[in-house]
C-alpha positions as a Markdown table, in Angstrom:
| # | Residue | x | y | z |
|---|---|---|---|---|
| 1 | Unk | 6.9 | 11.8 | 2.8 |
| 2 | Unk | 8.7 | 8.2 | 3.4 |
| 3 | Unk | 12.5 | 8.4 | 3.5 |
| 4 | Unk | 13.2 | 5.5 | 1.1 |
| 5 | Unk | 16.8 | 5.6 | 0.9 |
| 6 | Unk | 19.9 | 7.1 | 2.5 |
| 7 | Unk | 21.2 | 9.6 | 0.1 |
| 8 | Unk | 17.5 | 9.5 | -2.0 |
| 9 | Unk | 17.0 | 10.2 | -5.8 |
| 10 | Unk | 18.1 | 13.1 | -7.8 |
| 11 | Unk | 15.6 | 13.1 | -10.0 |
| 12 | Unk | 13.6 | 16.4 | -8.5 |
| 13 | Unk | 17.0 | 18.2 | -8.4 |
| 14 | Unk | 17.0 | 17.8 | -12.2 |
| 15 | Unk | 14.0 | 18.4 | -12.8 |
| 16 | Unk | 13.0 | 21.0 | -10.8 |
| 17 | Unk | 16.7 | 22.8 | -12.8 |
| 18 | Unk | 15.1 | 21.8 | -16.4 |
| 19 | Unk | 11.8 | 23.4 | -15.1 |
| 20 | Unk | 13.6 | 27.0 | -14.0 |
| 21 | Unk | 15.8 | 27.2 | -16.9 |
| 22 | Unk | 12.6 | 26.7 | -19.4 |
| 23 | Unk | 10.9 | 29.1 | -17.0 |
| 24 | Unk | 13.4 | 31.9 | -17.5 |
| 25 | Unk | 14.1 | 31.1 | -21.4 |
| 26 | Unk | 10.5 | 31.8 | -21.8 |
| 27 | Unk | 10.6 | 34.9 | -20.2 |
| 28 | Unk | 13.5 | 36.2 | -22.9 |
| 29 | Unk | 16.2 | 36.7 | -19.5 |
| 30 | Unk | 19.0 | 35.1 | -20.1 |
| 31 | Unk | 21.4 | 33.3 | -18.0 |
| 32 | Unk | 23.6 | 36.4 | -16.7 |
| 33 | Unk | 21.1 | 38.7 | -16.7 |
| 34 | Unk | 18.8 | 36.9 | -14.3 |
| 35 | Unk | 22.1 | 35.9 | -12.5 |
| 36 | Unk | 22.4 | 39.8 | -12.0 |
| 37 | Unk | 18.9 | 40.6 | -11.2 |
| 38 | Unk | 19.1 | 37.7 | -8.2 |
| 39 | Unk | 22.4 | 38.7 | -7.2 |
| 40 | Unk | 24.1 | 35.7 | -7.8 |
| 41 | Unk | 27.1 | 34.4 | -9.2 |
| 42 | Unk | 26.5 | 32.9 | -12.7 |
| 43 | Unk | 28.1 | 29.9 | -11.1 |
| 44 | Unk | 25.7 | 29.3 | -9.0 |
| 45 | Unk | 22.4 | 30.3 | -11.8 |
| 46 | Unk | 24.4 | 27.2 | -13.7 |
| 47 | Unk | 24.5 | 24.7 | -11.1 |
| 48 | Unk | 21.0 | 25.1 | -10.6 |
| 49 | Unk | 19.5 | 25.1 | -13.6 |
| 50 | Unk | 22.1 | 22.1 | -14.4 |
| 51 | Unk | 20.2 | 19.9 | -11.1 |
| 52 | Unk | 23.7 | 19.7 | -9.2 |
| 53 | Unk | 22.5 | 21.4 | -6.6 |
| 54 | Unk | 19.6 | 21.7 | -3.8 |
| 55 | Unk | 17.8 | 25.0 | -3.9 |
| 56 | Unk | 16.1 | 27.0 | -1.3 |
| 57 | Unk | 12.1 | 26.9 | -2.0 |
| 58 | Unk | 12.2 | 30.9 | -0.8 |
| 59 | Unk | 15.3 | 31.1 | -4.0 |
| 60 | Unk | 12.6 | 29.2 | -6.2 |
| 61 | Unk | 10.3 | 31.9 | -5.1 |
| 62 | Unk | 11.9 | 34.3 | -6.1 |
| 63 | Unk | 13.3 | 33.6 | -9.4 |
| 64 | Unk | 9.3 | 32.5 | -10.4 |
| 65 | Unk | 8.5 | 36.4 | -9.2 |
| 66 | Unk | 11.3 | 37.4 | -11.9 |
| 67 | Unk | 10.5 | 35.3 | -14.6 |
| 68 | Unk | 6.5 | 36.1 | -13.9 |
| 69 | Unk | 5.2 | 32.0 | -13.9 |
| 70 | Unk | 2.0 | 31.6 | -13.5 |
| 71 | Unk | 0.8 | 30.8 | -9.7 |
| 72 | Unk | 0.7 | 27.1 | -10.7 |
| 73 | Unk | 4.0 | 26.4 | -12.2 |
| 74 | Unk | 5.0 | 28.2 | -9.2 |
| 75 | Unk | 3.7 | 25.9 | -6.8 |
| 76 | Unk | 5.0 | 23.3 | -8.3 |
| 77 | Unk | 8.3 | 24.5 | -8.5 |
| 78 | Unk | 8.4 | 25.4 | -4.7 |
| 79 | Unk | 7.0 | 22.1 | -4.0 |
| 80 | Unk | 9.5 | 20.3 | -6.2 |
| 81 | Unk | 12.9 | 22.3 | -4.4 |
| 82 | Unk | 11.3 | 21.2 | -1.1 |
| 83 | Unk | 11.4 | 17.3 | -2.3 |
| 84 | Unk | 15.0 | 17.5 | -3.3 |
| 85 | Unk | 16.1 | 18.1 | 0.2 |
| 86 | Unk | 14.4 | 14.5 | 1.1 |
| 87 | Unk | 16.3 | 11.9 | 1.7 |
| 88 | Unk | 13.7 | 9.8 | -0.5 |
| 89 | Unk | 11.1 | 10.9 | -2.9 |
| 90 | Unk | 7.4 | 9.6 | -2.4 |
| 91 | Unk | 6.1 | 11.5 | -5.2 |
| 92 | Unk | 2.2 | 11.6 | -3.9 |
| 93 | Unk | -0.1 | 12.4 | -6.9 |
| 94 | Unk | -2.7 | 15.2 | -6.3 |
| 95 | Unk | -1.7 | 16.3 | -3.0 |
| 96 | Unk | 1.1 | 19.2 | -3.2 |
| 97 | Unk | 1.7 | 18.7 | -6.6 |
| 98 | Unk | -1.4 | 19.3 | -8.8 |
| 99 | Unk | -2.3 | 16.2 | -11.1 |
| 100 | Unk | -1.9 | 17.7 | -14.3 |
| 101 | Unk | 2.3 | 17.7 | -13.0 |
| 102 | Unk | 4.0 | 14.7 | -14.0 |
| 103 | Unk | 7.3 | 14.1 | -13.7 |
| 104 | Unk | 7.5 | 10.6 | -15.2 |
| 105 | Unk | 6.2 | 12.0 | -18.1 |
| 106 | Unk | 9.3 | 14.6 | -18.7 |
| 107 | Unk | 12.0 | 12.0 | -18.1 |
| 108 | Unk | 10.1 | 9.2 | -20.8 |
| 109 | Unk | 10.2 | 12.3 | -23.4 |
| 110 | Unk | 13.8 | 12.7 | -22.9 |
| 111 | Unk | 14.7 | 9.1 | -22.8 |
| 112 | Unk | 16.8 | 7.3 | -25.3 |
| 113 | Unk | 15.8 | 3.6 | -24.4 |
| 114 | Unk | 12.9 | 2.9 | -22.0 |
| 115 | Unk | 13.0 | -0.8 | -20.6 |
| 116 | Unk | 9.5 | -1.9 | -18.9 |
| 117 | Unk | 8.4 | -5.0 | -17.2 |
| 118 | Unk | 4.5 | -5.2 | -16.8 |
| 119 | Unk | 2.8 | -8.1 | -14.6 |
| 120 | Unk | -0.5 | -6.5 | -14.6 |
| 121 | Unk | -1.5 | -3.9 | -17.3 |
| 122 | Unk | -0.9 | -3.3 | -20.9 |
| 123 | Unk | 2.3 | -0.2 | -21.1 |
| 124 | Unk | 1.1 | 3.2 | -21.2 |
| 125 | Unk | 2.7 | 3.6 | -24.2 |
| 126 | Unk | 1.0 | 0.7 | -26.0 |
| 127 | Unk | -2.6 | 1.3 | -24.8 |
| 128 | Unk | -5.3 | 2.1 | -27.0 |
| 129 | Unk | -7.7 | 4.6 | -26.2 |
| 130 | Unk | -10.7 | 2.3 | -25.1 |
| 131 | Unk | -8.3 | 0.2 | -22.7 |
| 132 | Unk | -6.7 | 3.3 | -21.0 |
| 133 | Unk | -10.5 | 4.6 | -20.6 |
| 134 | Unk | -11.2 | 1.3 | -18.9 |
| 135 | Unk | -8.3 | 1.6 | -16.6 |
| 136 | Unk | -9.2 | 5.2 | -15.8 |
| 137 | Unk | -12.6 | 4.2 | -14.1 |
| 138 | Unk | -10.8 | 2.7 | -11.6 |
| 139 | Unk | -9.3 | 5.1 | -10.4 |
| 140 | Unk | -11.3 | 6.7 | -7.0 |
| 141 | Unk | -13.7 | 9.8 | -7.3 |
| 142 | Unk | -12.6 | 10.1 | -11.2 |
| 143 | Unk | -15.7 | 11.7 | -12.9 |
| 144 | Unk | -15.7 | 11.0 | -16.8 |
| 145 | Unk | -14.2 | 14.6 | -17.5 |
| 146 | Unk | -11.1 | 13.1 | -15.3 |
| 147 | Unk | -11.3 | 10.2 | -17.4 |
| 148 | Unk | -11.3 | 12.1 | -20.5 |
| 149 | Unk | -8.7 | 13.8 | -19.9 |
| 150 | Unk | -6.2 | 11.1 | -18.4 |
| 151 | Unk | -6.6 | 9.2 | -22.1 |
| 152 | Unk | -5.7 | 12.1 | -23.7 |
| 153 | Unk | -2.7 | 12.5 | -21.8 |
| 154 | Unk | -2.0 | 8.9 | -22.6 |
| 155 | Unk | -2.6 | 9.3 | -26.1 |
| 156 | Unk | -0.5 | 12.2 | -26.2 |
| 157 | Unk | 2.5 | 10.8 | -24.5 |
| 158 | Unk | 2.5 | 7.8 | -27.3 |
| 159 | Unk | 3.9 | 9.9 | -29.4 |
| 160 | Unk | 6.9 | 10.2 | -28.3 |
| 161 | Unk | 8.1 | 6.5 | -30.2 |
| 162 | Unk | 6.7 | 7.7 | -33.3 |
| 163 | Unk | 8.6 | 11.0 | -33.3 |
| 164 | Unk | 10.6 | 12.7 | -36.1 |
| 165 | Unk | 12.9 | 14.6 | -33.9 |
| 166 | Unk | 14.9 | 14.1 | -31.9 |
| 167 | Unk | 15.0 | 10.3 | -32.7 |
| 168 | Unk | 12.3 | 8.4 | -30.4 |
| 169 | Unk | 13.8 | 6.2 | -27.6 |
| 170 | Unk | 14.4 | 2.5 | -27.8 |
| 171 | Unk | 11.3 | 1.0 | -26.2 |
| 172 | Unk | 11.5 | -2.5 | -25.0 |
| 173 | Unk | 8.7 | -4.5 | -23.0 |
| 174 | Unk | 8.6 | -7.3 | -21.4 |
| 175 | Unk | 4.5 | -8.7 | -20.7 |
| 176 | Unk | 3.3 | -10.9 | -17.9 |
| 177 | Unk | 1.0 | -13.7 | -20.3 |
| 178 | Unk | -1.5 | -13.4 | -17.6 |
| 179 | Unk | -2.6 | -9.9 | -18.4 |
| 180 | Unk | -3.4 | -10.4 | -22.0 |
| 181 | Unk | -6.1 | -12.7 | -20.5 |
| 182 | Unk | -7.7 | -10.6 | -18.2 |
| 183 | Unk | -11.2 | -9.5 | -18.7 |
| 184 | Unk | -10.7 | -6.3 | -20.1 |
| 185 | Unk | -13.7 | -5.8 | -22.9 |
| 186 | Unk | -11.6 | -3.8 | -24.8 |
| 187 | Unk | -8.4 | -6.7 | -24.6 |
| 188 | Unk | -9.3 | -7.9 | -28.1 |
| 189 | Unk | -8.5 | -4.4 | -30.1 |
| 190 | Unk | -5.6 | -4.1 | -27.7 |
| 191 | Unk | -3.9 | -6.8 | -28.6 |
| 192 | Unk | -4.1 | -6.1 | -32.1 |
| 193 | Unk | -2.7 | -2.9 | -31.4 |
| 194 | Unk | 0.4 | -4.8 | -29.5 |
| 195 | Unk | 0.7 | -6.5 | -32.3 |
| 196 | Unk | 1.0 | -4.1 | -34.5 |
| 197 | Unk | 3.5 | -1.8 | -32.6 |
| 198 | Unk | 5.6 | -5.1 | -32.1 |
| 199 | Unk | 6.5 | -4.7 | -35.8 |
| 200 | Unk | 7.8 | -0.9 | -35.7 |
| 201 | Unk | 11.9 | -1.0 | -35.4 |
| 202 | Unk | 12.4 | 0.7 | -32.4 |
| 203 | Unk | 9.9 | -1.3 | -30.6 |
| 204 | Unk | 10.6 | -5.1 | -29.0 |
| 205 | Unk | 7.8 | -6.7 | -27.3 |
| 206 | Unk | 8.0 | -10.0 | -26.0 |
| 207 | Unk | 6.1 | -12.3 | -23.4 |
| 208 | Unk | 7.2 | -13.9 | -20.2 |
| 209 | Unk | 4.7 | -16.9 | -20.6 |
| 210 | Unk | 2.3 | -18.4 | -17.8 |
| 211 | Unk | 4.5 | -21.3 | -17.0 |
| 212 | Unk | 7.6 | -19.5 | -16.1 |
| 213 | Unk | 9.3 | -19.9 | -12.8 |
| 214 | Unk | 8.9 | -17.5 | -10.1 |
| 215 | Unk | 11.1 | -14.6 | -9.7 |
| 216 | Unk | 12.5 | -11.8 | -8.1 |
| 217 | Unk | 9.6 | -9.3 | -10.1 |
| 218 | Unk | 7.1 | -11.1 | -8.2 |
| 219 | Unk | 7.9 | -9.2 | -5.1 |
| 220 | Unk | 9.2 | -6.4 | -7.2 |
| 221 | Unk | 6.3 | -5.9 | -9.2 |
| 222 | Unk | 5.8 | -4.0 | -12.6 |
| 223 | Unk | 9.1 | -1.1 | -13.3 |
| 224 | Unk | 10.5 | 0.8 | -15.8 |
| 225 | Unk | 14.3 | 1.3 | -16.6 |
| 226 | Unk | 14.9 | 5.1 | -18.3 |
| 227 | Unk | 18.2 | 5.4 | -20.1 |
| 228 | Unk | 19.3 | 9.2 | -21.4 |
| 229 | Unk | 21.5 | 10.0 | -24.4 |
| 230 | Unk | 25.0 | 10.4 | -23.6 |
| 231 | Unk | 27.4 | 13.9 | -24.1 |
| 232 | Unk | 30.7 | 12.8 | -24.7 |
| 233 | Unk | 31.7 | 9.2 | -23.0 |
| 234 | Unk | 29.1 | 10.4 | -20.2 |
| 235 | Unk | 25.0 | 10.0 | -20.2 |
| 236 | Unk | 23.9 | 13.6 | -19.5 |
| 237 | Unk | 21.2 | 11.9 | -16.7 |
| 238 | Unk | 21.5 | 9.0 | -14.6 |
| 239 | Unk | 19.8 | 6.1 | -15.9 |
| 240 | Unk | 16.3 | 6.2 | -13.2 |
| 241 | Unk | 14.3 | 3.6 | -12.3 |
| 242 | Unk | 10.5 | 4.6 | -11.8 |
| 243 | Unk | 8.0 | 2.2 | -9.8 |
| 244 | Unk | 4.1 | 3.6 | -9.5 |
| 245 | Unk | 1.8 | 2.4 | -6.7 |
| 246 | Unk | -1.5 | 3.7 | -5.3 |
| 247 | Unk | -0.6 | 6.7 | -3.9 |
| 248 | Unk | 2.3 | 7.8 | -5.9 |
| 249 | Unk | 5.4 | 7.0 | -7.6 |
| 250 | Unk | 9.1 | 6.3 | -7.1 |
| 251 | Unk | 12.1 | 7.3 | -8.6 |
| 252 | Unk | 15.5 | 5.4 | -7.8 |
| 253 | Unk | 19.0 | 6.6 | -9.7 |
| 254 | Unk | 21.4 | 5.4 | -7.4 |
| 255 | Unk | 23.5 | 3.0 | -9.0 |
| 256 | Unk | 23.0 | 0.1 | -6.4 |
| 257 | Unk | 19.4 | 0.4 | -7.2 |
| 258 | Unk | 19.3 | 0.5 | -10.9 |
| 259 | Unk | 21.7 | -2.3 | -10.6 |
| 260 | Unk | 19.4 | -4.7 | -9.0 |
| 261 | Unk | 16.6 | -3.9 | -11.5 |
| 262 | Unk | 18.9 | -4.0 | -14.7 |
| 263 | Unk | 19.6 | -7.4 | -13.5 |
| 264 | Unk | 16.2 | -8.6 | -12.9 |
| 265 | Unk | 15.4 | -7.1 | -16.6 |
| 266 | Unk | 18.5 | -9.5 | -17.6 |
| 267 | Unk | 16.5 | -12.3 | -15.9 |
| 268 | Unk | 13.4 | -11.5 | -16.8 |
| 269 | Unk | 14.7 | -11.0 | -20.9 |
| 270 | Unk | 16.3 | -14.5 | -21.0 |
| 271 | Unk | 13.0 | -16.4 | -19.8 |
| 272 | Unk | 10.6 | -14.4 | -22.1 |
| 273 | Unk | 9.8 | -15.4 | -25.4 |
| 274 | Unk | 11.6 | -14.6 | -28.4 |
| 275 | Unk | 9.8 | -11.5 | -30.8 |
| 276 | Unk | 8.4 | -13.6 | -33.3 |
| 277 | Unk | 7.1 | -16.4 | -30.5 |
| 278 | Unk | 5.4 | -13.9 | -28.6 |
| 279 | Unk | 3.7 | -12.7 | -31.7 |
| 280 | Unk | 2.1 | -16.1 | -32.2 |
| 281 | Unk | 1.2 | -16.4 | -28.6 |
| 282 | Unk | -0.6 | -12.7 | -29.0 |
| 283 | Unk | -2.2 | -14.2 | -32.2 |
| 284 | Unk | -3.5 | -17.6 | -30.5 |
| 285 | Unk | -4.9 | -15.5 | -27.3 |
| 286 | Unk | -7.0 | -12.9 | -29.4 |
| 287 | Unk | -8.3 | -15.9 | -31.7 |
| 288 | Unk | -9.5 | -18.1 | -28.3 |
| 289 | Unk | -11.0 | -14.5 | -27.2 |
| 290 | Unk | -13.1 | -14.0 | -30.4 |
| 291 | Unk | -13.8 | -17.6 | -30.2 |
């Protein structure tokens, strides 16, 4: 665990409430009754299920036990309640939290605009299935079932802009030029298919080209900026930035942080191209690459 700020992210807080309140409503208790059963104010049920409050991993425990979750929602659940007592979160992937447990992938689905600048790879949300496959390999000890099943997690989780309800987020992307020419074999078809999403309506794609200045995202590296839909004058989530490295990912809502990325997307936005220049610059590199 690395301590990566001084108050640290509220993201498993949140999540780890939106978790035990599916939990219990799947179990047909409601709010009072479980409140009853745990001998607890329904104050207190509320708070927690509404993320405004840490939670003892022997309470998570014991609410899982009442609402009969399966031994590895369970985990997860403990091992999320322990996290939000962190200072920082370093999210590590496959170690106390089992792969097939993504947070990120929660918080895209209940997005309302998802901002993302990429220096190196193609958006998960714009990959194709050969391209995601090609990324998979790389990652260590992944067998080709692992593989298999990480590009159908991919595939899956592109759904979410083509959604009927609730509406699908805003989803704007901002592309280093240098990856499109990377020597992906399967860089040809996925370009066509960035092409192609560039011209849905709730989709912006554009391209910071090779000849740009240096900025501030070279040290940064690729991000995402998550936006939530708002209740009243209010956003019912913080707005969360998300960073993934090797070994795991991190999640930064305080509003210092999302500050400094917001204006490095600002930055970033005025030197990319326009929507209809990056198109032609898409066009010209899959042309040279069939050439």
């Amino acid at each position: 665990m690395v301590a990566v700020t001084e108050i640290g992210s509220t993201v498993p807080r949140r999540e780890l409430g939106r978790l035990l309140r599916q939990t219990r409503e799947q179990a047909g208790i409601g709010l009072e009754a479980a409140a009853a059963d745990l001998e607890w104010s329904r104050a207190k049920m509320y708070r927690i299920e509404a993320g405004q409050t840490p939670v003892r991993a022997l309470d998570v425990d014991q609410m899982c036990r009442l609402y009969q979750a399966a031994p590895e929602l369970t985990e997860v659940l403990v091992s999320l309640a322990k996290e939000s007592k962190s200072k920082g979160w370093y999210h590590a992937y496959g170690e106390v939290i089992p792969r097939w447990f993504q947070l990120y992938v929660g918080l895209e689905s209940a997005a309302s605009r998802i901002r993302t600048y990429e220096h190196a790879l193609v958006p998960g949300l714009l990959q194709t299935p050969e391209y995601a496959t090609e990324i998979a390999r790389h990652r260590p000890g992944a067998t080709d079932d692992d593989i298999a099943k990480l590009v159908d997690l991919r595939v899956e989780r592109q759904r979410v802009l083509s959604r009927k309800r609730p509406v699908p987020p805003v989803f704007e992307a901002i592309l280093d030029e240098a990856l499109l020419h990377k020597r992906v074999p399967a860089m040809t078809g996925q370009i066509d298919k960035l092409l192609a999403a560039s011209g849905e309506p709730n989709i912006t794609l554009r391209v910071l080209p090779l000849a740009t200045e240096l900025s501030r995202a070279c040290v940064a590296g690729s991000f995402v900026i998550l936006d939530f839909p708002t209740k009243g004058a209010r956003s019912a989530e913080p707005t969360t930035v998300y960073k993934e490295g090797l070994s795991g990912a991190l999640y930064l809502d305080r509003v210092e942080e999302v500050r400094e990325y917001a204006q490095e997307w600002g930055k970033l936005a005025a030197r990319a191209l326009g929507v209809e220049e990056s198109r032609e610059l898409m066009r010209e590199i899959r042309e040279r690459r069939h050439g």
